[in-house]
SESESE-278371 format. One line per 4 residues: for each residue x, y, z of C-alpha. Coordinates in steps of 0.5 Angstrom, whole numbers, plus 500, padded with zeros to 3 digits. Example, Ala and Ser with C-alpha at 12.3 -4.5 7.8 and 13.67 -1.06 7.14 Angstrom:
<ronus>
525,491,516 | 527,498,514
</ronus>
This chain:
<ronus>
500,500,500 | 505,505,502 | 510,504,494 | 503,505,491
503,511,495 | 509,513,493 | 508,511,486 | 502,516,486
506,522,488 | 511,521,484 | 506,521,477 | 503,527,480
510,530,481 | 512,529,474 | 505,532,472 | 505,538,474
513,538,472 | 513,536,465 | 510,543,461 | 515,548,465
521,542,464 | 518,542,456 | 517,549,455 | 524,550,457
527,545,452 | 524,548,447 | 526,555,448 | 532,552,448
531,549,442 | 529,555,438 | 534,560,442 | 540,555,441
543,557,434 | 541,565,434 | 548,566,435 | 550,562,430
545,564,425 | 548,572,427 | 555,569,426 | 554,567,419
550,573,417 | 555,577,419 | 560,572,415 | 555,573,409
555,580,409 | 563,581,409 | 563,576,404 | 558,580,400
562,587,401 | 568,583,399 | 565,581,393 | 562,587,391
569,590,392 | 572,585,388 | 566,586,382 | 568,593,381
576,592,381 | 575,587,375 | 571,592,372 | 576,598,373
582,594,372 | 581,588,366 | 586,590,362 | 590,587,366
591,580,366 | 594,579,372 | 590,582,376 | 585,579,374
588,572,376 | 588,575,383 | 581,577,383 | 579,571,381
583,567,385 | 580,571,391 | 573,570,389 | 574,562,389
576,564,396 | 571,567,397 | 566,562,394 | 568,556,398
568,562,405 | 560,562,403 | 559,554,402 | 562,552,409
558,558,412 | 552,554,409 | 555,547,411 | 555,550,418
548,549,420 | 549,541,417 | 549,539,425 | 543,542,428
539,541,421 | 540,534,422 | 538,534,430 | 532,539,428
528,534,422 | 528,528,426 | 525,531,431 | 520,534,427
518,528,424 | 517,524,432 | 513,530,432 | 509,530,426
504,534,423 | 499,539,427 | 492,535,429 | 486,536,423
479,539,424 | 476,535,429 | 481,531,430 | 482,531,438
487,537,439 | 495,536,441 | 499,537,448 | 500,546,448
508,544,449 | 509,539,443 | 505,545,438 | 510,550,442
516,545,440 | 513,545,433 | 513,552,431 | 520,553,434
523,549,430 | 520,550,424 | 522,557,426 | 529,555,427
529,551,421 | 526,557,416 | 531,562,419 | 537,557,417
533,556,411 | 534,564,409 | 541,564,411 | 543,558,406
540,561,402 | 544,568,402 | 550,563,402 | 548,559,395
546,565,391 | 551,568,393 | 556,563,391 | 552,563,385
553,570,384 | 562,569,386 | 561,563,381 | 558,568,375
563,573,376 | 569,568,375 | 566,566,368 | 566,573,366
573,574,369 | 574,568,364 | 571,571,358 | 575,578,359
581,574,359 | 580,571,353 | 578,577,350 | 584,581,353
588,574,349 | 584,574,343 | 586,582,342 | 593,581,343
594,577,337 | 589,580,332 | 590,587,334 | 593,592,328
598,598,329 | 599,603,324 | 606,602,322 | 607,610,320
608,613,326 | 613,607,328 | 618,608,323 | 618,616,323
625,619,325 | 621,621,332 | 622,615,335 | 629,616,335
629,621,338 | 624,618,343 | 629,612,345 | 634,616,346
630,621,352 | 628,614,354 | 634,611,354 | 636,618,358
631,616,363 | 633,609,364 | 640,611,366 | 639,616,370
634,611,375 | 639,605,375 | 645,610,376 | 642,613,382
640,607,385 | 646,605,384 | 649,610,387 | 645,609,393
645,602,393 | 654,602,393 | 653,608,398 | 649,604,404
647,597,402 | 653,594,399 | 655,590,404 | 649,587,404
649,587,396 | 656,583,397 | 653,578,401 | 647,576,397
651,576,392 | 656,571,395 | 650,567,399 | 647,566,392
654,564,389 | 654,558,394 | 648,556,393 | 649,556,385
656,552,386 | 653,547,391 | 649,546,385 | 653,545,381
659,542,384 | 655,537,388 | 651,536,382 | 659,535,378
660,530,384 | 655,525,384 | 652,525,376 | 658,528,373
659,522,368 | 652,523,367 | 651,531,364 | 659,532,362
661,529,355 | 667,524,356 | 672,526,351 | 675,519,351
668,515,349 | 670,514,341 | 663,511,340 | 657,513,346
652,509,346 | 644,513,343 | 642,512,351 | 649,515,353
648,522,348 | 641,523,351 | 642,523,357 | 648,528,356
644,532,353 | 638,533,358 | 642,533,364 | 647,538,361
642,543,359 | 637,542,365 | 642,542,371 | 646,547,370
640,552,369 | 638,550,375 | 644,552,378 | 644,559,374
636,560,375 | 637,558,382 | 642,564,383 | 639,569,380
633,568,383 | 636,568,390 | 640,574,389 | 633,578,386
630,575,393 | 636,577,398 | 636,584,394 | 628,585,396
630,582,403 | 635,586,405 | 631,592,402 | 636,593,396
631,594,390 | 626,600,390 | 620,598,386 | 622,600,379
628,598,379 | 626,591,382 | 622,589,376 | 627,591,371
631,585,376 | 627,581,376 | 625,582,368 | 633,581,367
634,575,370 | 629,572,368 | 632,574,360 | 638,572,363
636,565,365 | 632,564,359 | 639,565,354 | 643,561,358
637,555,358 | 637,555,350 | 645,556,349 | 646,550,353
641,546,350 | 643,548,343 | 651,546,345 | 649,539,348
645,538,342 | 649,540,337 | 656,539,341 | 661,543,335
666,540,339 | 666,533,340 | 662,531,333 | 662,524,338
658,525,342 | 652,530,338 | 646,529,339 | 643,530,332
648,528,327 | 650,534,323 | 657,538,321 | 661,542,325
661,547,321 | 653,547,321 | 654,546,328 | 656,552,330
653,557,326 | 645,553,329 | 648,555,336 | 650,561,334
643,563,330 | 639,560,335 | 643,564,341 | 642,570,337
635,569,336 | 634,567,344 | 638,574,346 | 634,579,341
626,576,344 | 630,576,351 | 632,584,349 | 625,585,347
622,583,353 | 627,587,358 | 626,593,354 | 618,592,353
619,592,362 | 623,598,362 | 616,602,356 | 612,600,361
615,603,367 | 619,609,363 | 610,610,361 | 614,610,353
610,612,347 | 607,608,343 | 610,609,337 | 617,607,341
614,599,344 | 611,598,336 | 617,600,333 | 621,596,338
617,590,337 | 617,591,330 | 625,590,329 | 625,584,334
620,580,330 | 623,582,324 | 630,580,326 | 627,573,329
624,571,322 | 630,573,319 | 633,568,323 | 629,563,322
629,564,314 | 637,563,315 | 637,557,319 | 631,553,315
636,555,309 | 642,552,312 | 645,546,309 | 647,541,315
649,534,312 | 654,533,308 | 652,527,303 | 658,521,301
660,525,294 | 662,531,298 | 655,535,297 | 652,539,302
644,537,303 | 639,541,306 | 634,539,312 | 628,535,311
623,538,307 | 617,537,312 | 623,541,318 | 625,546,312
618,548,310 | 616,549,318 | 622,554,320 | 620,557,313
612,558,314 | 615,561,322 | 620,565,320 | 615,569,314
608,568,317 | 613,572,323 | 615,577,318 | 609,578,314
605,580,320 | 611,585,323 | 609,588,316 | 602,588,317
603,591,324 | 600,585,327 | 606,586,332 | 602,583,338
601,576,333 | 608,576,331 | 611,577,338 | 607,571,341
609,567,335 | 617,569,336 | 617,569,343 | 614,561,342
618,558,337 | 625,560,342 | 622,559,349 | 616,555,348
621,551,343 | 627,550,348 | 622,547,353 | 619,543,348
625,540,346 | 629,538,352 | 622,536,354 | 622,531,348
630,529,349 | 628,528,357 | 622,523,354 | 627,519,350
632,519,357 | 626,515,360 | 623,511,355 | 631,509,354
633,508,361 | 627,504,362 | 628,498,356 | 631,492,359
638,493,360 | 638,500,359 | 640,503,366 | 645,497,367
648,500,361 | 649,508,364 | 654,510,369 | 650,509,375
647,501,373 | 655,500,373 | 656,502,379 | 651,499,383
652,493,379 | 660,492,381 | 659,495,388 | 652,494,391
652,488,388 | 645,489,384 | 643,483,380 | 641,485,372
633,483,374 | 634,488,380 | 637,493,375 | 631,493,371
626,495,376 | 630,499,379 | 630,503,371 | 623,502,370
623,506,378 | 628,511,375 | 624,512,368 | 617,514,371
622,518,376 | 624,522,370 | 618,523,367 | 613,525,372
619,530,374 | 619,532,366 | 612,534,366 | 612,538,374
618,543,371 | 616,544,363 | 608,543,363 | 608,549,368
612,553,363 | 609,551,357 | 603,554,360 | 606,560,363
608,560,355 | 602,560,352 | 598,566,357 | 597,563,363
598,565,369 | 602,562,376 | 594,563,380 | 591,559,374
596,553,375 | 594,555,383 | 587,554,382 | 588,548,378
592,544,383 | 588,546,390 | 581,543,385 | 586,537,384
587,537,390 | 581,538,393 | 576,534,389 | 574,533,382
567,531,381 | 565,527,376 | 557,526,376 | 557,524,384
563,521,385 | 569,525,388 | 575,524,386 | 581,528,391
588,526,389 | 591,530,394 | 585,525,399 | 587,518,395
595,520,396 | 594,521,403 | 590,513,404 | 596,510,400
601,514,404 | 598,511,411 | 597,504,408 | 604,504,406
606,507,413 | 601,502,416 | 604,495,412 | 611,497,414
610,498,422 | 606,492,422 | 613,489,419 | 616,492,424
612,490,429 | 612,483,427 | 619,482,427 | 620,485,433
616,481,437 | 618,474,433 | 625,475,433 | 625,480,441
620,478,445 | 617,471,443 | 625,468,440 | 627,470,447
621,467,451 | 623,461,448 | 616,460,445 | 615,455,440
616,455,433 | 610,454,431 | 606,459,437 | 611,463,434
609,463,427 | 600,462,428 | 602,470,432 | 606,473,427
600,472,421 | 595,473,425 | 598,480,428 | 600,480,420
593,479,418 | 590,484,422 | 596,489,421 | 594,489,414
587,490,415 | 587,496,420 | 592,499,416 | 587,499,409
581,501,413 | 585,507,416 | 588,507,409 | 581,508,406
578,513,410 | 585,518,409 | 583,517,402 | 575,521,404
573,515,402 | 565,513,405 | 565,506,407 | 557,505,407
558,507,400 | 561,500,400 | 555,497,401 | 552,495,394
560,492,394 | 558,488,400 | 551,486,397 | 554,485,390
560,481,394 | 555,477,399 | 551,474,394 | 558,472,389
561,468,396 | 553,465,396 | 554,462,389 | 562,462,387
566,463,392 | 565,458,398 | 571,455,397 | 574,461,398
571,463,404 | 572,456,407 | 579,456,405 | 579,462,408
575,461,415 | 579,454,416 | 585,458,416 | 583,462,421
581,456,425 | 587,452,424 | 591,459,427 | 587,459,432
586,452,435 | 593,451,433 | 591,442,433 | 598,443,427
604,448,428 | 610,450,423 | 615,444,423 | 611,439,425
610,432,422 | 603,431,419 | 600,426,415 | 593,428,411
591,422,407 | 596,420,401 | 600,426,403 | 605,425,408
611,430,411 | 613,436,414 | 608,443,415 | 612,449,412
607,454,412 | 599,456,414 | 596,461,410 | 589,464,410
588,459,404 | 592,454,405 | 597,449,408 | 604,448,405
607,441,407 | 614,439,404 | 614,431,404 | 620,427,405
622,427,398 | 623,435,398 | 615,436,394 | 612,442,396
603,439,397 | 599,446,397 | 593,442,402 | 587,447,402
585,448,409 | 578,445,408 | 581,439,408 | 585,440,414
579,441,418 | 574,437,414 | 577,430,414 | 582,426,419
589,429,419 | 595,425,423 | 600,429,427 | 607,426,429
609,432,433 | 603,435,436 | 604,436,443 | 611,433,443
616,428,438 | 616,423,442 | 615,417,438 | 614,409,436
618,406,430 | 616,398,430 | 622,394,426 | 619,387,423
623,381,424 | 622,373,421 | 626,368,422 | 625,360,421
622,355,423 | 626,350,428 | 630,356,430 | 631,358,437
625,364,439 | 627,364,446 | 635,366,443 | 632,370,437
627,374,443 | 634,375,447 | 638,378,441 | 632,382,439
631,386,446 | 638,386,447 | 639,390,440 | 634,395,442
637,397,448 | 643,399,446 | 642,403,440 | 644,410,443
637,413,440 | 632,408,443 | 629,410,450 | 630,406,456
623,409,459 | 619,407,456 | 623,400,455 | 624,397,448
619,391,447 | 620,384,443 | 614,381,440 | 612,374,438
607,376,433 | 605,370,429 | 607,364,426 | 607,366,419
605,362,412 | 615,361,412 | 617,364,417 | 616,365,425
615,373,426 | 617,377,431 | 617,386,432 | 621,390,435
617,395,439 | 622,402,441 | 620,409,443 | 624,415,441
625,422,443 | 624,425,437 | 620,421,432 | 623,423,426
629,420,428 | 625,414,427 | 628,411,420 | 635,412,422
634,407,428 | 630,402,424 | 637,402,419 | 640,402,425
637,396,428 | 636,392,421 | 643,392,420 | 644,390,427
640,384,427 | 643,382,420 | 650,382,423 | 647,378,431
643,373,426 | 649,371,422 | 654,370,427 | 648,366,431
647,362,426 | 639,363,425 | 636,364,418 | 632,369,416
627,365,411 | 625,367,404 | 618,365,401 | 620,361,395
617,363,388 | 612,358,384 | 615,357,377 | 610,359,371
612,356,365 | 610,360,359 | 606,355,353 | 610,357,347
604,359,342 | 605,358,334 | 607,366,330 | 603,368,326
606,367,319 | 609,373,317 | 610,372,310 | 603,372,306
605,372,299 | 610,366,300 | 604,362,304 | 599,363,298
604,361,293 | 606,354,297 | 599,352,298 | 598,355,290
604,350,289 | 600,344,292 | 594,344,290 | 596,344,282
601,338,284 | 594,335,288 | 591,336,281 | 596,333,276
597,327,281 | 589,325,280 | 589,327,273 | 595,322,272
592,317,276 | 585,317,271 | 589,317,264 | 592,310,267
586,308,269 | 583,309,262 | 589,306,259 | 589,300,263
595,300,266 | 598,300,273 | 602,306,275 | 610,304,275
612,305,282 | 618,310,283 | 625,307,282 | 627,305,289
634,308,288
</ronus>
């Protein structure tokens, strides 16, 4: 009576309870996220400010194709801001829709109406919901909106692009004896700036010009020498080599020309970049540098890549086999041609900075384009091969008629005034040409070095080869390893200066790689390369520290232990095993790959194990349970019907057993399990061998009992306890028959101790006298059956013979009876 009592209280408590505590709950409810929604309309109003801020900046400035790369850039950020500002709500959004679905929908007319806290609940999620709802809203159309205007962006940029190339200029106010004089002023002017930062420069930074200076040395001669150290056969042509193999002259050329220019790009870059940050260079006068070096770096590049291509001199070691002579003036015309692109595009800095005349940039541009098709006319006309009856031969038609087109379509559109156009195409025959070709040469590198026996050929196989003891097989993958090495380098270095070549700015390949990186998304699928290099990097960590972890505790913690070998080998695969998997689930999961997206695979899977799979899985769950019950282990002796020998290895599939006459048997584990399997060794080696013994009838059994007994007992394998045991087996068919029953310590000893013995009862039998019979043999004799006439023709003739004989002698015997005489009877003598 008194808990029903307390019962009825406690039930009334809760009543009176429950509308403040609910009521409490769903002001909660709604309140929770209001600073959350004010945090992203705040968010979502700087971004909109931004982006207005940005749209107006694109319009004022869209000549400039730089800026406009950064503006792009930025509204990217911002788009993706905009996107986690609406993915912020993802967590309450997920908590607010089930409960309105426990809720339901509000009661019909007529129907019997709700509890006042569960219509209160309602309308304040549906509130919280609808806020939330507007403010992704806000961020959608605003990221639509970002995206927009990053499309128009892409618009004026081309259209900045297409200008270039087909707009035309008056030549007559570029040819005027004005522009001489407009040069001269400039000229005037641009003296005047680089000598007074000079003179400033010597005056108060020169210390810190000297040691920039002597830092990007080092670094420069660091480069190059360690390169010299450790690949100096491999970029120096060895004048001693009288016939270099094709492999060798490639890979003299491409390592000539990318390693040094490495080495020089990479001073001349640290020296422009200690110069800014020692506050060196002015605004100006940094550009120019900047400019400079670049120009600078830009000769070099192709002056090396000519002379390791063409090498005027060591004609062995020439990569495209043409004269000398010829040789030298290509390296001299292409190094021309390099230095007048370079000057025109320092010089086209420098108008731009100095705010030069118009006419002065058109008149500028029009002699270097005029000079470069020049070049290029000559170069197509040059006669580089030297035929056998002393003619000079020119080049190619197919390569001939290029260079011709090049050189006059360069021409052509200089004279048109089409100066944009022919600079676009002068500037990419030199630089765009120079990166092709060492490219191309670095291509034909790798795919050489990744024939069979390639890298053993070069300098380095050889040396791995005499002092790392590398076997050919080892060389090969090593250059299959050195080839894809060589080629994935290749494209990371020139593919961004081809596009560079070609208009495209540093923020492009910028965007390009954070959306590799991030996520490429192909219908609903999204694939990240920087999320699937993360997964195999993790597996591959993972499958090392389990190795690691394998053998140290095999060989550090059970070995010293003393745990058994075969417990050691069952531990050592299922950590294995379980290593592996961790690691590829880890691995998985780096990748950003959803595991529930599986599911289908794993129906799929399912029903594919259901039907043609069930062996597998069979093999598969017998190992583990063969790993687990332990009822055979690694070294012992089994036999598993016909097969009989020693277990090598457990795997997950199958058992490896190598019998006795060293053949390696692959037992599926289900026949381990399913059928009756011997073990010799299971808990310990110790064993009985039974040797067979028959000797005559008459002998003396108590004399044969004694010497058997003695024998087993004094081989030194035999053990004492239990004592060997001597049998009266049976009164044979030819002999009476005794068994030798011993035990052993290690009953793989067993084969040696039954040699042993037989030898001994041998030698103890002859001494005693006592015979060992032998069952006598029935003789068969085998009837001798009649051959078959081998000879048909000679049979018939024969048997042709004694029928005419047969026919003559009976008509001999008619003619004398019709005569009526007797027949003479022979002559006896």
């Amino acid at each position: 009576m008194f808990f029903r009592f307390l019962r009825l209280l406690l039930v009334l408590a809760l009543v009176v309870s429950a509308p403040h505590s609910f009521g409490a709950m769903a002001q909660g409810l709604g309140q929770a996220p209001a600073g959350l929604v004010a945090d992203q309309q705040k968010i979502l109003q700087g971004l909109m400010t931004k982006t207005d801020a940005l749209e107006k900046k694109a319009q004022a400035d869209g000549v400039d194709d730089t800026t406009l790369v950064d503006i792009r850039l930025q509204l990217e950020e911002l788009s993706r801001e905009a996107l986690n500002s609406a993915l912020a709500f993802r967590s309450r959004l997920s908590e607010i829709n089930p409960r309105l679905e426990q809720l339901g929908t509000p009661p019909a007319a007529g129907q019997p109406p709700e509890p006042d806290i569960v219509t209160g609940e309602r309308q304040a999620l549906a509130s919280e919901k609808a806020e939330i709802n507007a403010v992704i809203s806000s961020a959608q159309t605003l990221a639509i909106r970002i995206n927009a205007l990053i499309a128009k962006i892409g618009n004026m940029r081309s259209e900045l692009f297409r200008n270039l190339l087909t707009k035309r200029y008056v030549l007559s106010d570029a040819l005027s004896p004005q522009v001489f004089s407009d040069a001269q002023a400039e000229y005037t002017n641009f003296y005047r700036a680089v000598s007074s930062w000079l003179s400033f420069a010597f005056k108060f930074k020169f210390q810190a010009m000297l040691a920039a200076t002597l830092m990007s040395l080092a670094l420069a001669a660091v480069l190059l020498v360690g390169g010299r150290r450790l690949f100096g056969r491999i970029f120096e042509a060895d004048p001693s080599v009288e016939d270099p193999t094709y492999l060798s002259r490639l890979s003299v050329a491409f390592w000539s020309t990318l390693l040094p220019s490495l080495a020089f790009s990479a001073f001349l870059a640290s020296t422009v970049f200690l110069f800014n940050y020692y506050n060196v260079l002015r605004g100006d006068i940094g550009v120019f540098l900047n400019t400079l070096a670049a120009v600078i770096a830009v000769v070099f590049c192709v002056n090396r890549l000519t002379n390791a291509a063409l090498e005027p001199r060591q004609p062995n070691w020439r990569l495209i086999q043409v004269e000398t002579g010829p040789a030298r003036w290509l390296v001299r015309l292409t190094t021309a041609m390099a230095v007048v692109i370079g000057v025109n595009s320092f010089l086209s800095v420098v108008n731009d900075k100095m705010g030069s005349p118009l006419s002065l940039t058109i008149a500028r541009s029009f002699v270097s384009t005029i000079i470069v098709g020049v070049i290029l006319v000559l170069m197509a006309l040059l006669k580089p091969y030297k035929g056998s009856d002393g003619s000079w031969r020119p080049w190619p038609a197919w390569l001939r008629y290029t260079a011709i087109v090049l050189g006059l379509a360069t021409i052509v559109a200089a004279l048109f005034g089409y100066i944009g156009l022919a600079i676009f195409v002068s500037v990419q025959v030199v630089v765009t040409g120079t990166i092709l070709v060492t490219a191309y040469i670095g291509f034909l590198s790798a795919r050489e070095i990744g024939e069979e026996g390639g890298f053993a050929g070069t300098s380095i196989g050889r040396w791995l080869s005499a002092n790392a003891s590398y076997e050919d097989t080892a060389l090969d993958q090593l250059g299959l390893v050195v080839s894809v090495a060589i080629n994935v380098m290749i494209v990371l270095v020139f593919l961004p200066l081809i596009l560079f070549m070609w208009g495209f700015q540093p923020g492009d390949i910028q965007a390009w790689a954070y959306k590799l990186a991030t996520g490429i998304t192909i219908g609903s699928v999204t694939i990240s390369v920087t999320g699937i290099l993360s997964g195999i990097v993790v597996f591959i960590i993972g499958y090392f520290l389990t190795r690691w972890f394998q053998g140290w505790l095999d060989g550090s913690v059970m070995a010293r232990g003393k745990v058994d070998t075969g417990v050691r080998n069952s531990i050592r695969l299922a950590v294995g095993y379980a290593g592996v998997a961790v690691a590829g689930l880890v691995g998985i999961s780096a990748a950003g790959i959803d595991l529930s997206n599986l599911a289908l695979v794993a129906g799929a899977l399912s029903l594919g194990i259901g039907f043609g799979l069930q062996n597998v899985v069979s093999n598969f769950v017998s190992g583990l349970i063969l790993l687990a019950e332990r009822p055979f282990k690694v070294g012992d002796w089994i036999v598993a019907g016909d097969t009989s020998g020693t277990v090598k290895k457990i795997s997950v599939r199958a058992t490896e057993i190598e019998t006795f006459q060293r053949q390696s048997v692959i037992l599926p584990n289900s026949n381990l399990i399913n059928n009756a399997v011997g073990n010799w060794t299971h808990r310990n080696k110790l064993g009985r061998v039974e040797i067979k013994v028959g000797v005559a009838y008459g002998s003396d059994v108590k004399r044969v009992h004694a010497i058997l007994l003695e024998i087993a007992r004094g081989h030194a394998l035999v053990l004492k306890n239990p004592e060997p045991f001597v049998l009266f087996t049976n009164f044979g068919p030819a002999a009476l028959e005794f068994e030798i029953r011993v035990f052993l310590a290690d009953v793989l000893n067993g084969a040696i101790v039954q040699n042993d013995i037989r030898f001994a009862v041998l030698d103890a039998f002859e001494s005693e006298h006592i015979e060992i019979p032998s069952t006598p043999r029935a003789e068969v004799k085998v009837k001798q059956t009649e051959a078959w006439p081998l000879d048909d023709d000679k049979i018939e003739v024969e048997f042709a013979e004694k029928e005419q004989a047969e026919a003559e002698a009976a008509a001999e015997a008619r003619r004398l009876a019709k005569s009526g005489r007797k027949a003479r009877k022979p002559d006896p003598s």
